[in-house]
C-alpha positions in Angstrom: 49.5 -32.9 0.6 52.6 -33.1 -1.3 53.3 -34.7 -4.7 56.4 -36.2 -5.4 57.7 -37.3 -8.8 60.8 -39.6 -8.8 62.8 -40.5 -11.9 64.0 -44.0 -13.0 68.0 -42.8 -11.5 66.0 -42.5 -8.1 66.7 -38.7 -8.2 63.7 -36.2 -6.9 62.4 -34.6 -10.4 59.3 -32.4 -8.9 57.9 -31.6 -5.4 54.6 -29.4 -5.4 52.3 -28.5 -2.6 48.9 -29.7 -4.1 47.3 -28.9 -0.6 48.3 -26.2 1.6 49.2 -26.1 5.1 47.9 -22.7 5.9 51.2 -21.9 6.7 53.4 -20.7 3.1 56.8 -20.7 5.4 56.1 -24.6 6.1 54.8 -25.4 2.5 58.5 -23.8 1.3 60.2 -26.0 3.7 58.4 -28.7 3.0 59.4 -28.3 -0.9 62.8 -27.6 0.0 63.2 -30.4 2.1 61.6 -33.4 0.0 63.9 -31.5 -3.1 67.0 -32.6 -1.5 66.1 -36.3 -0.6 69.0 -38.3 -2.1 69.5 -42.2 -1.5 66.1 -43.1 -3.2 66.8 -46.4 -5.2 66.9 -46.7 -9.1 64.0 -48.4 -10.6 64.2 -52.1 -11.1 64.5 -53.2 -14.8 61.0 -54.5 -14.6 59.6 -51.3 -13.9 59.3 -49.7 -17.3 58.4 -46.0 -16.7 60.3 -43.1 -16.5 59.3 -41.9 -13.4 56.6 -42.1 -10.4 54.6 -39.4 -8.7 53.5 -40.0 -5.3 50.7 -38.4 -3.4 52.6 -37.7 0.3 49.8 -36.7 2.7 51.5 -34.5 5.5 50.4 -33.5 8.5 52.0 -30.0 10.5 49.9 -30.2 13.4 51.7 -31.7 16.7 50.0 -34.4 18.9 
């Protein structure tokens, strides 16, 4: 499980592993990847917060 703070420009602000893989190499990757999302929206005015933090459940396993 990942969590995921976005701030208000739309920019990634955190990304921590709050559940682990098993796998460290894939939880770094994982971190590294979500780190360098760009593209995410600003907030709308009505949403008056400075940022969000989402709970990303991931899944490594294939099938």
């Amino acid at each position: 499980m990942l969590e995921i703070t976005i701030a208000r420009d739309g920019s990634v602000m955190t990304v921590e592993v709050m559940e682990s893989s098993g796998n460290r190499a894939m939880d770094a990757a994982l971190v590294r990847h979500f780190s360098r999302i760009k593209g995410i929206p600003a907030f709308t005015p009505d949403m008056n917060i400075p940022s969000i933090t989402l709970a990303l459940p991931i899944s490594t396993r294939r099938g």
